[in-house]
LUMMAR-129789 format. One record per residue: residue in three letters; x, y, z of N, C-alpha, C, CB in turn. Coordinates in steps of 0.001 Angstrom, whole numbers, padded with zeros to 6 digits, always signed. Glycine has a CB too. Example, Ala and Ser with C-alpha at 12.3 -4.5 7.8 and 13.67 -1.06 7.14 Angstrom:
BEGIN
ALA+013190-005690+007800+012300-004500+007800+013200-003300+007800+011308-004473+009046 SER+012850-002250+007080+013670-001060+007140+012900+000030+007870+014084-000598+005725 
This chain:
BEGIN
UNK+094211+086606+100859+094994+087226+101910+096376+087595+101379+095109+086290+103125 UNK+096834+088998+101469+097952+089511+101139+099446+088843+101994+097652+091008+101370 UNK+100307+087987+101385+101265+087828+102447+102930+089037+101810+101597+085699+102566 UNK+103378+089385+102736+104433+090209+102721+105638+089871+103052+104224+091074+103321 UNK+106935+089795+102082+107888+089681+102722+108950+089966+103701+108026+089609+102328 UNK+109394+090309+104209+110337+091381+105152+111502+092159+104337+111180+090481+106427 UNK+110985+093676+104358+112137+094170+103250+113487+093833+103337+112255+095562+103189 UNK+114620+093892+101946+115782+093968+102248+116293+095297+101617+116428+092775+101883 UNK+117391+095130+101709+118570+096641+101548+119367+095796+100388+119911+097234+103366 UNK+118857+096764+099250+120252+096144+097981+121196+097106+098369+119962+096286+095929 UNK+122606+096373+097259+123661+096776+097350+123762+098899+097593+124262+096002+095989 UNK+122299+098818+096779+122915+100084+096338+121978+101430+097271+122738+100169+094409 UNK+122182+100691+098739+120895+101190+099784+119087+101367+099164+121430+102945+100319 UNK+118366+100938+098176+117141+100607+097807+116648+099900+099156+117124+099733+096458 UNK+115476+099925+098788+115059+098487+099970+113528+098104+098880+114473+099197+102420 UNK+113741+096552+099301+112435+095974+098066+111595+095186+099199+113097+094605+096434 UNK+110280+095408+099106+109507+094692+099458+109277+093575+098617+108613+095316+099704 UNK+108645+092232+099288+107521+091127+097956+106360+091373+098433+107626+089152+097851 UNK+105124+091042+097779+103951+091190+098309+103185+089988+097385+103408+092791+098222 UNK+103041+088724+098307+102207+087738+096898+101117+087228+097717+103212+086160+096035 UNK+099961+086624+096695+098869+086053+096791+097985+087798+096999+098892+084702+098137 UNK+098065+088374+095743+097559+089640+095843+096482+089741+094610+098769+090731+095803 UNK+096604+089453+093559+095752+089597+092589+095442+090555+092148+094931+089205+092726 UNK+096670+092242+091800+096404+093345+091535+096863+093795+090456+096627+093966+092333 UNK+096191+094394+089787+096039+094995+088803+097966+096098+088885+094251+095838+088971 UNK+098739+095865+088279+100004+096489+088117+100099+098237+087735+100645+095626+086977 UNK+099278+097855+086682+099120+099292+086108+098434+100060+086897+098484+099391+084850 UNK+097304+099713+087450+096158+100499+088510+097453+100977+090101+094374+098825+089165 UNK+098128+099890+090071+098709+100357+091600+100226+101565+090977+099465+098407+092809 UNK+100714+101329+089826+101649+102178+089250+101023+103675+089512+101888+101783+087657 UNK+099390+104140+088802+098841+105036+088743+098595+105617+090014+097980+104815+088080 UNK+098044+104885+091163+098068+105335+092198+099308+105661+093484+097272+104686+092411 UNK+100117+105232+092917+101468+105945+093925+101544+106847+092581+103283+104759+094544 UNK+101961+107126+091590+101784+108757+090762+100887+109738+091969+100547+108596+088888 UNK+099662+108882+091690+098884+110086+092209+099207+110690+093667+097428+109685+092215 UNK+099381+109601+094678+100219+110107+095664+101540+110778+095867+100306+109372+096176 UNK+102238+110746+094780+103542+111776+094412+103026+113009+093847+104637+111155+093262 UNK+101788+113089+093125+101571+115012+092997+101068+115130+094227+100333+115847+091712 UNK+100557+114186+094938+099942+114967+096203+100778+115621+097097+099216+114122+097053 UNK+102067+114936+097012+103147+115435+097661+103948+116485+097132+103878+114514+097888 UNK+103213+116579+095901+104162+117957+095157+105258+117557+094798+104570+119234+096029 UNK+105561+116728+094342+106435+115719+092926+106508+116210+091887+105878+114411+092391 UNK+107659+116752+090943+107938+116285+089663+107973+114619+089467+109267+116915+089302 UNK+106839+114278+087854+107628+112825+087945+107648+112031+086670+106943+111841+089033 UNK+108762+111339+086493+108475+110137+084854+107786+108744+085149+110221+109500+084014 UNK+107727+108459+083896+107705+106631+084172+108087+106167+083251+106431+105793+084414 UNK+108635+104988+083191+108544+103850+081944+107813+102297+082472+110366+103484+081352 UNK+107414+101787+081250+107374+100760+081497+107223+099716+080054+106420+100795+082484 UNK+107487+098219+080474+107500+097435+079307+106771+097906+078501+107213+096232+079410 UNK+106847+096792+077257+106016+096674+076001+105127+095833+076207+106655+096311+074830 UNK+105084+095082+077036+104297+093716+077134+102870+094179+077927+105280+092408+078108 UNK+101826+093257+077203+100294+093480+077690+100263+092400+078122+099078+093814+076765 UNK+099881+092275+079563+099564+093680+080488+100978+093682+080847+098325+093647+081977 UNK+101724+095292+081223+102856+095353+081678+103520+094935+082781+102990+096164+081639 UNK+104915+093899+083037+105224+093581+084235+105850+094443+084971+105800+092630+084247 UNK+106480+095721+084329+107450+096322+085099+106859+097788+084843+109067+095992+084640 UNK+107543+098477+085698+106989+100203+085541+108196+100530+086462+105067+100819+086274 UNK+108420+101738+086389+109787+102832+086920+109197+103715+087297+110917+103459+085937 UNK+109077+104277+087982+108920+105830+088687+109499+106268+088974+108437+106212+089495 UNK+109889+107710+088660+110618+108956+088882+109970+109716+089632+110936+109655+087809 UNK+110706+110077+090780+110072+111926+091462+110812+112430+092101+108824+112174+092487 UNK+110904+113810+091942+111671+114451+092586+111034+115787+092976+112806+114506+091906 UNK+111148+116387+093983+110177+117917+094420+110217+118769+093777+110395+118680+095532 UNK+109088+119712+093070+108766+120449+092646+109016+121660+093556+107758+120104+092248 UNK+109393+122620+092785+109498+123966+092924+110241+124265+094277+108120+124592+092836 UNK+111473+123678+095018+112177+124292+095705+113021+123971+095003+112244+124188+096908 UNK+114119+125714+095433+115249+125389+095650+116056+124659+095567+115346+125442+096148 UNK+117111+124111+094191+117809+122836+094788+119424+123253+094004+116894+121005+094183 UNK+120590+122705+094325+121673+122959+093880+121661+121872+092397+122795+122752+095113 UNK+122914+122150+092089+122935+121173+090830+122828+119987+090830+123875+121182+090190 UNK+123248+119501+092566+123731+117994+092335+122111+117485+092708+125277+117301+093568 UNK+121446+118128+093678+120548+118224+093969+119487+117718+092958+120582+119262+094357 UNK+119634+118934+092181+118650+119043+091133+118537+117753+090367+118989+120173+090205 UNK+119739+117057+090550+119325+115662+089609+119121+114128+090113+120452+115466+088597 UNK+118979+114368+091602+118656+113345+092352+117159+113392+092254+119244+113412+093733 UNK+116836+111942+092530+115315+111236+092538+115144+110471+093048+114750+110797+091660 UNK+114064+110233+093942+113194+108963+094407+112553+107509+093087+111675+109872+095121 UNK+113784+107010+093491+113234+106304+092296+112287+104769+092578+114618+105983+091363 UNK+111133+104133+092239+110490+103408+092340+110481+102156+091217+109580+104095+092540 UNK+110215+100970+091815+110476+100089+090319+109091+098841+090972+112796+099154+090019 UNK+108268+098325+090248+107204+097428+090418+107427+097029+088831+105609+098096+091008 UNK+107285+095500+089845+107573+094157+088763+107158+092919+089201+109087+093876+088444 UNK+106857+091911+088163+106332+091063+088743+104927+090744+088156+106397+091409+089987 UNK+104142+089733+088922+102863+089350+088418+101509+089835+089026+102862+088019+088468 UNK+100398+089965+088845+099694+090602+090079+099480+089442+091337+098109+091229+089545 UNK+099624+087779+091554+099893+087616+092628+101532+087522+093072+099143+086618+092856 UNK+102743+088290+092606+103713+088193+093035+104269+089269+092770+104217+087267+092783 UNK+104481+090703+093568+104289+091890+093064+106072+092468+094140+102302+092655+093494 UNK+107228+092650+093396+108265+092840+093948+108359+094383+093798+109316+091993+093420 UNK+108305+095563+094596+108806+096726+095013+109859+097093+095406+108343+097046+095644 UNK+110557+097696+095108+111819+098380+095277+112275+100138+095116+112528+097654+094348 UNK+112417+101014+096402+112483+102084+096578+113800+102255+096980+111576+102480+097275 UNK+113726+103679+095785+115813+104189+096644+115686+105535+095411+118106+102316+096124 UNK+116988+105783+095244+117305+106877+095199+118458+106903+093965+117648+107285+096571 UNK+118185+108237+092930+119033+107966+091810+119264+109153+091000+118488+106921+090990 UNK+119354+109371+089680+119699+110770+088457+118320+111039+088090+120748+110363+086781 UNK+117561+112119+088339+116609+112334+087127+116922+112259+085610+116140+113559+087257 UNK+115689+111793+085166+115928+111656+083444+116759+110816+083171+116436+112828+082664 UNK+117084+109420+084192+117656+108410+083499+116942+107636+083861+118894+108088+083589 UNK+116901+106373+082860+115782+105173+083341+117387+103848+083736+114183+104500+081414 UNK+116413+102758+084285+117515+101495+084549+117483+100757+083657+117387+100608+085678 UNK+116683+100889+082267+116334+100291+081516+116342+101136+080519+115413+099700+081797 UNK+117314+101002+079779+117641+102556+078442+116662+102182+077068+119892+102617+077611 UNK+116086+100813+077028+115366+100395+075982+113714+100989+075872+115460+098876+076099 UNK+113810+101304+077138+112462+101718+077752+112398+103235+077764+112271+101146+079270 UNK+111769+104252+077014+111558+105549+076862+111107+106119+078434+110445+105743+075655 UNK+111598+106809+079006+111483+107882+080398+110610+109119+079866+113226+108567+081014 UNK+109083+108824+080043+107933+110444+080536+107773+110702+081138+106873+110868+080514 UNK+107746+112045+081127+107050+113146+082035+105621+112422+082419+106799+114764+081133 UNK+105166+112638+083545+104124+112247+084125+103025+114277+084149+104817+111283+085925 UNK+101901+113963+083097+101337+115171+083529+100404+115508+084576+100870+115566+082663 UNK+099941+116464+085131+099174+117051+086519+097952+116194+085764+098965+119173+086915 UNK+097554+115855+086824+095888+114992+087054+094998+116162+087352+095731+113699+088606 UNK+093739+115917+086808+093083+116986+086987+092173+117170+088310+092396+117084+085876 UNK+092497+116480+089243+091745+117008+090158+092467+116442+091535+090202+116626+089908 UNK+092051+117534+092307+092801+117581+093744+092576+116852+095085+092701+118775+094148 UNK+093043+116171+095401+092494+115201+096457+093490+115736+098145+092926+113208+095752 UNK+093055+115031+099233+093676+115231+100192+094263+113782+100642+092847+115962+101086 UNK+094494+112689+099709+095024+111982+100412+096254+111536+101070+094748+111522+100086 UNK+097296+112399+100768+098755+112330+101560+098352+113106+102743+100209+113062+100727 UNK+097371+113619+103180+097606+114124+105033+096904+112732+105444+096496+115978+105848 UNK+096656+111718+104955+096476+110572+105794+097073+109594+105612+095451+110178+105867 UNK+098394+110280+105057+099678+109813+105649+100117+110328+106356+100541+109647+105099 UNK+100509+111058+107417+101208+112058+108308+102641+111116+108747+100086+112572+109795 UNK+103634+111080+109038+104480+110893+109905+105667+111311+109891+104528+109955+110069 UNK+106720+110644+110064+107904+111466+110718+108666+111773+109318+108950+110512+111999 UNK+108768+110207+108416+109369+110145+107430+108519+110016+105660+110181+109072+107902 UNK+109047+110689+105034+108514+110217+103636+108616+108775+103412+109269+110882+102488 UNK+109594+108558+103207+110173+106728+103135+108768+106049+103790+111989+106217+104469 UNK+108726+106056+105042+107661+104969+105713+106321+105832+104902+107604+104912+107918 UNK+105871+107347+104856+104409+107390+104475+104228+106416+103251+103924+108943+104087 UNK+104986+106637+102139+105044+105846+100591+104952+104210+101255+106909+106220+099450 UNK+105790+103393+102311+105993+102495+101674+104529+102045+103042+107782+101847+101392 UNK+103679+102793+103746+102944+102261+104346+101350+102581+102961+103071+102937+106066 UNK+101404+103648+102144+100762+103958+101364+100567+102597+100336+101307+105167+100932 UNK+101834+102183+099667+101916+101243+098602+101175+100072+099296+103471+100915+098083 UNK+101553+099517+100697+101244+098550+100850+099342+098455+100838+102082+098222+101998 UNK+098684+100030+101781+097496+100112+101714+096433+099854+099917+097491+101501+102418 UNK+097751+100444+099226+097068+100143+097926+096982+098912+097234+097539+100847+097086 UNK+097855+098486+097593+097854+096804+097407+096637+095826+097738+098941+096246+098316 UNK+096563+096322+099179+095207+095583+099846+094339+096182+099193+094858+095691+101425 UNK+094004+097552+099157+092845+098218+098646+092306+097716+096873+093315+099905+098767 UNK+093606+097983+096578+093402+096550+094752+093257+095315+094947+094840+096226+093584 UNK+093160+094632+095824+093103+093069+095728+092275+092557+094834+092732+092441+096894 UNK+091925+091559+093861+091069+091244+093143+091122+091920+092153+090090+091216+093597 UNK+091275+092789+091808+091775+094106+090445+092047+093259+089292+093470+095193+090750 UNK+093217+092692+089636+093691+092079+088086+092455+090676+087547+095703+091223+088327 UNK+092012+090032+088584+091025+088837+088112+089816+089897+087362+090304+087683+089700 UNK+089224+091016+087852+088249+091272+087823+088225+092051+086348+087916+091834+089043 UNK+089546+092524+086045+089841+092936+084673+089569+091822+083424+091345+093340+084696 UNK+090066+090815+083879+090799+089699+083047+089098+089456+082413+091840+088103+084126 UNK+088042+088798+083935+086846+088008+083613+085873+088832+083213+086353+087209+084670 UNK+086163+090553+083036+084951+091058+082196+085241+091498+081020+084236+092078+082750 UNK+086737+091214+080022+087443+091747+078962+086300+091631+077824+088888+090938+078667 UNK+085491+090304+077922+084207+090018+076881+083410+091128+076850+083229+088795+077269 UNK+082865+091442+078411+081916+092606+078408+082411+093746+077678+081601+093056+079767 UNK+083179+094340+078069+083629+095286+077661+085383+095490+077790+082817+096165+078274 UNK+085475+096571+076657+087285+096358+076339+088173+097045+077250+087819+096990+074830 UNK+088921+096271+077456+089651+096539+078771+089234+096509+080540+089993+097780+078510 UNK+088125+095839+080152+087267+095449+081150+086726+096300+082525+087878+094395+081522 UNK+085934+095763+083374+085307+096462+083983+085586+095948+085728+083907+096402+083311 UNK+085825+096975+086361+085935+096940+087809+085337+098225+088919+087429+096801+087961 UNK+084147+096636+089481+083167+097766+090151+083443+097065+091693+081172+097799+089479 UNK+083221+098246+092898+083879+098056+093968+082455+098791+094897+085584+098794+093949 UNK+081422+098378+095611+080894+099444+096569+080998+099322+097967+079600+099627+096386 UNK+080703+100240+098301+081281+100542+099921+079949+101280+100684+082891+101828+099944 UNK+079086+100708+101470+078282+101033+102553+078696+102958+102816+078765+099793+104008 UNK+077265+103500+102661+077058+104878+103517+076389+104921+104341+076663+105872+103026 UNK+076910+105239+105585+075900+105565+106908+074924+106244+106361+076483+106459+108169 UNK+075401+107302+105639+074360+108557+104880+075082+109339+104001+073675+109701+105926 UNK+074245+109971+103032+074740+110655+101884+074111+112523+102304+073942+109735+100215 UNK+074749+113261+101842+073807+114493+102112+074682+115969+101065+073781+114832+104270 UNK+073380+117363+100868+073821+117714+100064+074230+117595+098630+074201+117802+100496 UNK+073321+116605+098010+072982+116268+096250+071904+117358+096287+072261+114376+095657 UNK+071945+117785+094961+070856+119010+094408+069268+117901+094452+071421+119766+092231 UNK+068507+117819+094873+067531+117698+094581+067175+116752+095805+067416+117384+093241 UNK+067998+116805+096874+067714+115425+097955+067402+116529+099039+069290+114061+098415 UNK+066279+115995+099678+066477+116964+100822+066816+116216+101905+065296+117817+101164 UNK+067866+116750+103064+068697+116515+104116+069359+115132+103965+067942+116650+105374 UNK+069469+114590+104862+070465+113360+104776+069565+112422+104128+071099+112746+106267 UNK+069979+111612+103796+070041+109725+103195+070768+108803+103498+070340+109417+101922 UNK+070007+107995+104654+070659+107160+105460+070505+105963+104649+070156+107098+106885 UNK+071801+105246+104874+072418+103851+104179+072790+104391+102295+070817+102241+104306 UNK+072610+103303+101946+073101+102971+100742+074439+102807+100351+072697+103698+100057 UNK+074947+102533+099072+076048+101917+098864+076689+103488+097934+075803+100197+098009 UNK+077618+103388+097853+078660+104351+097161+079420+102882+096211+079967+105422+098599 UNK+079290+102923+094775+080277+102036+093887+080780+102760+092900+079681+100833+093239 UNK+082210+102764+092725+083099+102649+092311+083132+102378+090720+083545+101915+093075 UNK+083319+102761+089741+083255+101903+088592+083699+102655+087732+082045+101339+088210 UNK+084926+101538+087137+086136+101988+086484+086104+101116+085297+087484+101865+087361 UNK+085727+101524+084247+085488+101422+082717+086150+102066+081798+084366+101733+082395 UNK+086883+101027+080942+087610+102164+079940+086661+102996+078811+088800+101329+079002 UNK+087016+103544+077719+086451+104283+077470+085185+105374+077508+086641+103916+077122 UNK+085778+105819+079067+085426+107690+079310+083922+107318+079641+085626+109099+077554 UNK+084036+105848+081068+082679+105659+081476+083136+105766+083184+081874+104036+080818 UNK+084287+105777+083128+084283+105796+084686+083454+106597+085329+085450+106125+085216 UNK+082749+106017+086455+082292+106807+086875+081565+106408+088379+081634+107249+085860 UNK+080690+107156+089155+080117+106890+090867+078754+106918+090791+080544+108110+092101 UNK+078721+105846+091396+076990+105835+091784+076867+105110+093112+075917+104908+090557 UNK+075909+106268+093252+075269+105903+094786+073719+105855+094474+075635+107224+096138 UNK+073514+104353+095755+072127+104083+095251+071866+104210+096681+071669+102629+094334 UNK+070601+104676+096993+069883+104688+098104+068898+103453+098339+069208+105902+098085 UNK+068416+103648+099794+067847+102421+100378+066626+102085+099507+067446+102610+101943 UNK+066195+103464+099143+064577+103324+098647+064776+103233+096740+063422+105149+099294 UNK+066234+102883+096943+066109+102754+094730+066842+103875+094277+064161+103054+093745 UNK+066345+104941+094671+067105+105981+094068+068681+106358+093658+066800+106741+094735 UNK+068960+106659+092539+070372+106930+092072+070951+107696+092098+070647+106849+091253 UNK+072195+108279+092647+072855+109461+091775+074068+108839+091180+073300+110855+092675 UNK+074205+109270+090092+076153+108910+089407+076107+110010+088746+076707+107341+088135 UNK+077416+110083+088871+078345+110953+088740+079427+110551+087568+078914+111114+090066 UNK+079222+110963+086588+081010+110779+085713+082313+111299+086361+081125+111733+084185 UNK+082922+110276+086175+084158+110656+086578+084869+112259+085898+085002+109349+086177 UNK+084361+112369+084896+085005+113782+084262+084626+114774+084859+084719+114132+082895 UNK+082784+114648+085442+082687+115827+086393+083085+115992+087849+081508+116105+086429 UNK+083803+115263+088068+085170+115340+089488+085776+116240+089398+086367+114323+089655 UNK+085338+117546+090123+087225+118386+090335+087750+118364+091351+087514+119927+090188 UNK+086898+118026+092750+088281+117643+094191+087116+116730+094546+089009+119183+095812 UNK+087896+115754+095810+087591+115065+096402+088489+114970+097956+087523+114139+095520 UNK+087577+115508+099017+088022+116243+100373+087831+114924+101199+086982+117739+100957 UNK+088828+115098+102266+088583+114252+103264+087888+115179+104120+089780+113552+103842 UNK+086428+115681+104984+086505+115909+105739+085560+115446+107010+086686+116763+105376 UNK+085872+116055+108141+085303+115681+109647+083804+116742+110030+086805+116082+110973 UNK+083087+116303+109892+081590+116933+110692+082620+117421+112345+079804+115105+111055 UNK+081973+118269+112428+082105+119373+113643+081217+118928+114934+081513+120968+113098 UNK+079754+119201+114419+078999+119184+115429+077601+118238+115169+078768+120622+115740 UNK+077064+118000+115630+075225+117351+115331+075376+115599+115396+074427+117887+113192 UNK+074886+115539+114078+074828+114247+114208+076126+113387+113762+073694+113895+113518 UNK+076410+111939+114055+077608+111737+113803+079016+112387+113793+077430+111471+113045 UNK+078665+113076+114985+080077+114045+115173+081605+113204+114910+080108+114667+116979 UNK+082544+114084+114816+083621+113780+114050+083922+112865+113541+084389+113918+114411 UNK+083037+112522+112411+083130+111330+111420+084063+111881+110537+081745+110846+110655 UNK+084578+110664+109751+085480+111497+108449+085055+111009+107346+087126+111331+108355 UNK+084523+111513+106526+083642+111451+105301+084655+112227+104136+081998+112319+105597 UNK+083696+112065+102973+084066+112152+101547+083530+113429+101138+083526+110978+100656 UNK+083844+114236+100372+083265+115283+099725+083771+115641+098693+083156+116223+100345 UNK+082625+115845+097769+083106+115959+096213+082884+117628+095858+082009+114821+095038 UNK+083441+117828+095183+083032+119146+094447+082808+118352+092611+084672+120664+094660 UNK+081699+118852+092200+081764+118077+090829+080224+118630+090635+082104+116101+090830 UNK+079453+118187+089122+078567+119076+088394+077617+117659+088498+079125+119892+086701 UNK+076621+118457+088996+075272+117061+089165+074568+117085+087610+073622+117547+090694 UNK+073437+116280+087175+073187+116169+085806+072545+117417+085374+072368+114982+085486 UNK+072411+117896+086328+071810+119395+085178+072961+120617+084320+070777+120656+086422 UNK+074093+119790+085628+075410+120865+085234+075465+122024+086457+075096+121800+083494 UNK+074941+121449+087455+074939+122758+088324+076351+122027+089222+073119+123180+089408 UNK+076992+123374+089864+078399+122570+090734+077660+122171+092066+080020+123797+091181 UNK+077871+121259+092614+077776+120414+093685+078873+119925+094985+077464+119441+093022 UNK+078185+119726+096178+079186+119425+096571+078661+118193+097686+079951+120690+097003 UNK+078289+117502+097386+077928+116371+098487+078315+115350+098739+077025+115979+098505 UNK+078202+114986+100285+079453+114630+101169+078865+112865+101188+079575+115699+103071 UNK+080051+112245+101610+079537+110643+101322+079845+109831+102631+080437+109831+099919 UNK+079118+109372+103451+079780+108758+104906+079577+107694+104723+079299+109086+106314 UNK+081301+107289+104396+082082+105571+104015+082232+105431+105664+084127+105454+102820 UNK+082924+104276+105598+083565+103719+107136+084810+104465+107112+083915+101876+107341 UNK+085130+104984+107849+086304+105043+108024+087572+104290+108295+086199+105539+108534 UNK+087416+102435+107693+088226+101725+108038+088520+101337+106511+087817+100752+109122 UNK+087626+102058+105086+087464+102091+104569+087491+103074+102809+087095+101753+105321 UNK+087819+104486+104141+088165+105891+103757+089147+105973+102547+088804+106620+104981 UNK+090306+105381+102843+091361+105464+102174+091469+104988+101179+092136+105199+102629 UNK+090744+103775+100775+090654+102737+100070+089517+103896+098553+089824+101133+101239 UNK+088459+104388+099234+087387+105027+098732+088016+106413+097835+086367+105386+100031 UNK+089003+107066+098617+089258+108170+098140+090115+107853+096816+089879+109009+099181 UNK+090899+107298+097543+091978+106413+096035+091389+106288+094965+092468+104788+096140 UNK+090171+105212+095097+089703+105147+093807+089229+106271+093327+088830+104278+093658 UNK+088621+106969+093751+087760+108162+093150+088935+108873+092365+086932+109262+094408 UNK+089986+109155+092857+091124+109636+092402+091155+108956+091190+092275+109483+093258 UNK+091575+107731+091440+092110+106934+089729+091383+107141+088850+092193+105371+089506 UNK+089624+107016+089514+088893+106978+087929+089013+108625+087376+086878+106412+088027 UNK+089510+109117+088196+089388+110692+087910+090268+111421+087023+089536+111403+089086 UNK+091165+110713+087221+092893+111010+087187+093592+110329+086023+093711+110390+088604 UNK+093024+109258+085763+094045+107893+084804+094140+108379+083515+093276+106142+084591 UNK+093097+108822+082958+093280+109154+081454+094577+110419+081469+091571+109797+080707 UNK+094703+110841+082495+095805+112017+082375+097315+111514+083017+095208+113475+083317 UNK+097178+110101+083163+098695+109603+083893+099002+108517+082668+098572+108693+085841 UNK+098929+107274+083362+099730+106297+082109+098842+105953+081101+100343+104808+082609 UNK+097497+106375+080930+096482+105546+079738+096524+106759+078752+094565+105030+080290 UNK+097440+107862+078645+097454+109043+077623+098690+109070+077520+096848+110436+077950 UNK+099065+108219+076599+101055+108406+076517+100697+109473+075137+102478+106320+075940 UNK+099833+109834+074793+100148+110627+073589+099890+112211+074132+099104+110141+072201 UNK+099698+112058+075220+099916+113610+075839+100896+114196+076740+098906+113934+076515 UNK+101746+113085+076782+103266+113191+077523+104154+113840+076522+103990+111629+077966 UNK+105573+114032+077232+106542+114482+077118+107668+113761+077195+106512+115246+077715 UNK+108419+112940+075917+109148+112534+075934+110511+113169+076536+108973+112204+075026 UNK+111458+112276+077590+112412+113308+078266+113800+113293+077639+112575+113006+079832 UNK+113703+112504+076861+115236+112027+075988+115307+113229+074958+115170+110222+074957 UNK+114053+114342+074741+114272+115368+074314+114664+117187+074690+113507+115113+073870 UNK+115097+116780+076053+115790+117566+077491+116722+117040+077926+115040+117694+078711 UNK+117413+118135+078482+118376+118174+079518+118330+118801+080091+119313+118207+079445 UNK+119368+118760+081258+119496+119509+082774+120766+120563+082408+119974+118216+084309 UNK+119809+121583+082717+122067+122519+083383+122310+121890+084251+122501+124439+084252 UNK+123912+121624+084504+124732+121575+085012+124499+122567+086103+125647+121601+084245 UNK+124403+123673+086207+124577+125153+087612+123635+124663+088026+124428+127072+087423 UNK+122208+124925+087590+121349+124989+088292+119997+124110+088660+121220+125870+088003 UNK+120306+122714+087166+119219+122218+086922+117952+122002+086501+119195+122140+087241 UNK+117919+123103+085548+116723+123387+084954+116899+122604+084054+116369+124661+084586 UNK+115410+122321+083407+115723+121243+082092+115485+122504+081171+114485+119599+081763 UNK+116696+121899+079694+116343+122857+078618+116624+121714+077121+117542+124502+078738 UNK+116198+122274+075813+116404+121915+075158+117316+121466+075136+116194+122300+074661 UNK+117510+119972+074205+119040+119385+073855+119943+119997+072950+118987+118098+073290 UNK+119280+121114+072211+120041+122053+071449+120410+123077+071948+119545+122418+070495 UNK+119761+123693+073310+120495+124629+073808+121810+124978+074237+120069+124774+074427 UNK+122189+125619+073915+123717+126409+074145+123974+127368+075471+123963+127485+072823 UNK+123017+127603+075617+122959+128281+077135+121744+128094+078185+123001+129807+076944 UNK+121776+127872+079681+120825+127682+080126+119543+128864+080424+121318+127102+081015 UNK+118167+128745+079931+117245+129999+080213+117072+130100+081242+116080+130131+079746 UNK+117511+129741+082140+116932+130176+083412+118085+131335+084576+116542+128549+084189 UNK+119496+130382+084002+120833+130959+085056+122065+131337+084206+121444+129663+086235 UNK+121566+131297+082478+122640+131739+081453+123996+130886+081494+123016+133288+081732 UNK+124057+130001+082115+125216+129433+082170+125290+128401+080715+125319+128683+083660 UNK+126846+128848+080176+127094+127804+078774+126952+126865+078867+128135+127616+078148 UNK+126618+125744+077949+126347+124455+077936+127406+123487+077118+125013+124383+077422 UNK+127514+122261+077605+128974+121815+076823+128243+121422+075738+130096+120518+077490 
């Protein structure tokens, strides 16, 4: 059982949650608020320790592609997770792009994940602040057990293995199934080396999985009319084993939804966020104009975007 502390307000207006008796995987919950910051259309960095497994991680984001003045341009949402996976301290506020709080610690670019999900419209509300910090907490619960489950299969395999399934009312729309497939399980399974991947087993034995590489979106959507009317189900777009594109829909619980989509995301997504630092962009090799905020070379003399000189 997850217990939570009651946030406070540091000096420097942040506010930190605690969250202990959690048992989550650090790195897995780092990756998944990323992924919920492109969903929101985020620029973003990270750092984090040297130490295996890492206690601390930084997040950077700031909005992509509007409009912003100079001073603007270098403000950020900044995020910090630290701690153990049952004692997991959060702290959200606001700061400089392209600086870390920790200068020992290298600041990357975070690159686009390759595939598109809808899970920030189930966040909706008034404020960003509460969607993120009601999001983090859902991911928390939704990882519970994460970090044990890493630790006790490291023998099996390296970097170990974490499998998660979740009940389908019915499955429908796989190439070779005709009409629905009532029950079976939808699992989850997140393996390092380039095995992640989904399988759904039906009542009567039958399999489908899916590699995670052949994921390109994953939809939240609602049936209209017939049976199980306005349910909210899963839908993949992705290449069944012959290689043909596909698109079939997965009916989780919906108390359950959120938890489901996430993952599909991570196993989808991770090799292109923190488990590929050799395809990042170190940021200590940029800067910002001053006018306008564009990042440019550290050798540049003038900015490419608004020509303004550079000191």
């Amino acid at each position: 059982m997850i217990n939570t502390l009651v946030p406070k307000k540091n000096p420097d207006m942040a506010k930190t949650q605690t969250f202990s008796g959690t048992d989550v995987d650090l790195e897995r919950l780092a990756t998944r608020i990323e992924t919920y910051l492109q969903e929101n259309k985020f620029e973003m960095a990270f750092s984090k320790d040297s130490s295996e497994p890492a206690s601390w991680f930084f997040i950077q984001a700031r909005k992509a592609g509007a409009l912003r003045t100079a001073a603007g341009a270098r403000r950020s949402t900044d995020i910090t997770i630290r701690g153990s996976p049952d004692n997991i301290e959060v702290t959200v506020g606001t700061g400089e792009w392209g600086k870390n709080i920790i200068t020992s610690a290298p600041l990357f670019i975070v690159p686009i994940i390759g595939i598109s999900a809808t899970l920030a419209k189930l966040y909706v509300a008034k404020r960003f602040e509460d969607n993120l910090w009601r999001y983090i907490a859902d991911q928390i619960k939704f990882l519970g057990g994460s970090a044990s489950a890493t630790q006790t299969t490291a023998a099996e395999a390296p970097g170990g293995v974490d499998s998660r399934a979740y009940p389908c009312d019915y499955v429908e729309g796989y190439a070779g199934w005709k009409g629905q497939v009532e029950g079976g399980n939808l699992t989850i399974i997140r393996e390092k080396g380039g095995k992640n991947r989904l399988v759904f087993k039906g009542p009567d034995g039958r399999q489908i999985v899916i590699p995670a590489q052949e994921i390109r979106e994953a939809t939240i959507v609602s049936r209209r009319k017939g049976l199980h009317e306005d349910d909210l189900m899963i839908q993949l777009s992705c290449k069944d084993e012959s290689g043909r594109s596909v698109k079939p829909i997965f009916n989780v619980h919906d108390d359950t939804i959120r938890g489901v989509l996430a993952g599909i995301n991570e196993i989808a997504g991770e090799d292109k966020v923190l488990r590929s630092l050799e395809q990042v962009h170190v940021t200590t090799e940029v800067k910002y104009c001053k006018a306008c905020g564009n990042s440019i070379s550290k050798e540049a003399r003038f900015c490419s975007s608004c020509g303004q000189k550079q000191e």
